[in-house]
C-alpha positions in Angstrom: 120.4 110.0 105.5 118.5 107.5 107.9 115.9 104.8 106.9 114.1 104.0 110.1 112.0 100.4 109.9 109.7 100.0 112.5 106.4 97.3 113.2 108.2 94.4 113.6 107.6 91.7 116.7 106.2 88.5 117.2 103.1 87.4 115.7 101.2 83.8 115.1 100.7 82.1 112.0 98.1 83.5 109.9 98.5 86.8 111.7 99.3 89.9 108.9 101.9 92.9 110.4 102.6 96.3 108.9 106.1 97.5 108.7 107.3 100.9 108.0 110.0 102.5 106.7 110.9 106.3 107.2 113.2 108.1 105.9 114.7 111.4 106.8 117.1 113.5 104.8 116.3 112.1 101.5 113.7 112.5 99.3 112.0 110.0 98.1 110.7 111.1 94.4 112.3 108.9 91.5 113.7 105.7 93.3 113.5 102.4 94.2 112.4 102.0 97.8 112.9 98.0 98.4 112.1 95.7 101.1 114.6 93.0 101.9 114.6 89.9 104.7 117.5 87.6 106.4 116.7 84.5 108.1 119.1 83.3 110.1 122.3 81.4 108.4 120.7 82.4 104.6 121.4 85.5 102.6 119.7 88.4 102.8 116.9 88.3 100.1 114.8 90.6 97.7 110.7 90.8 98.4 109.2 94.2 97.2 110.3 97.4 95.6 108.4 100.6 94.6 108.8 103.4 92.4 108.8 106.4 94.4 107.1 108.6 91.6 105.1 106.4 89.7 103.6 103.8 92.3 104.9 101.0 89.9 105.5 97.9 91.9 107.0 94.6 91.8 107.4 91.5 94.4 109.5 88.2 94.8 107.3 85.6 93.3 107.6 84.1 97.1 105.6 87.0 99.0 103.7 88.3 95.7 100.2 87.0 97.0 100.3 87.7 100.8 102.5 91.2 100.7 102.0 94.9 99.7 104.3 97.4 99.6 103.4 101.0 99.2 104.1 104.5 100.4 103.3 108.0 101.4 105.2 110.5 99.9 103.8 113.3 101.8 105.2 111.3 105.4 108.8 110.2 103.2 107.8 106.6 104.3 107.1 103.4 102.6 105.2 100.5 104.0 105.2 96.5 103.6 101.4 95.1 104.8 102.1 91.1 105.5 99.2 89.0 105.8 98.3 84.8 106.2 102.4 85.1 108.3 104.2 81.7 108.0 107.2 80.6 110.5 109.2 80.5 107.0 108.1 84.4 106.9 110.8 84.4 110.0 113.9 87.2 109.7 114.7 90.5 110.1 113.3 92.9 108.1 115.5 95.7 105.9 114.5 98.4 104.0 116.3 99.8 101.4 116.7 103.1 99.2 118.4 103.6 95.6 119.8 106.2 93.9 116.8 105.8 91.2 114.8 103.3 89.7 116.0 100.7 87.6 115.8 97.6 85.8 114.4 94.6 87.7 117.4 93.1 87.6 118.9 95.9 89.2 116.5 96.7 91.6 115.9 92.7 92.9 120.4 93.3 93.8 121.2 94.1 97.0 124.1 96.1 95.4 121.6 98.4 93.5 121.2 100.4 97.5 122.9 103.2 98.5 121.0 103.5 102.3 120.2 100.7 104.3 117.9 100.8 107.1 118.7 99.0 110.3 116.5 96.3 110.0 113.0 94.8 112.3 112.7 91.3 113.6 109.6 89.3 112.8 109.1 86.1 114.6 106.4 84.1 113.5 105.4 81.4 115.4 103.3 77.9 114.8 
């Protein structure tokens, strides 16, 4: 199983970027496909998830307004569109797949992922 992120690079502020997420040897149908971010020296943190099946969404109250996250089934890849890019929007950029959907609890835990993508820098500059 391999997530592959992609899209990632250096952009000004107010600038939007599209990342990508692919996956190969999984199927998608049923689970939570997530979007997480580390800035350097802080923890990696929890900004968008997606049902797999149903479309059903949710987002950190910190990227809910500027972020979407969505996906094409069909190409087994989930996207997160970022728009109005801060510096504070800064970090490298995981994707993340479950075993299955979940509470959103569970699905805002980093420990609720069984396949981790390798991550895509986004610099944002002021």
């Amino acid at each position: 199983v391999q997530l592959q992120a992609s899209g990632g690079g250096l952009v000004q502020a107010g600038d939007s970027l599209r990342l990508s997420c692919e996956a190969s040897e999984i199927t998608l149908s049923g689970r939570a496909m997530s979007w997480f971010r580390q800035a350097p020296g802080k923890e990696r943190e929890f900004l968008a998830t997606i049902n797999t099946s149903s479309g059903s969404t949710f987002y950190a109250e910190s990227v809910r307004r500027r972020f979407t996250i969505s996906k094409d089934n069909a190409k087994s890849t989930v996207y997160l569109q970022m728009n109005s890019l801060k510096p504070e929007d800064t970090a490298v950029y995981y994707c993340a797949a479950a075993r299955n959907w979940g509470a959103r609890t569970l699905i805002q835990d980093r420990s609720w992922y069984i396949y981790w993508g390798q991550g895509t820098e986004v610099t944002v500059s002021s």
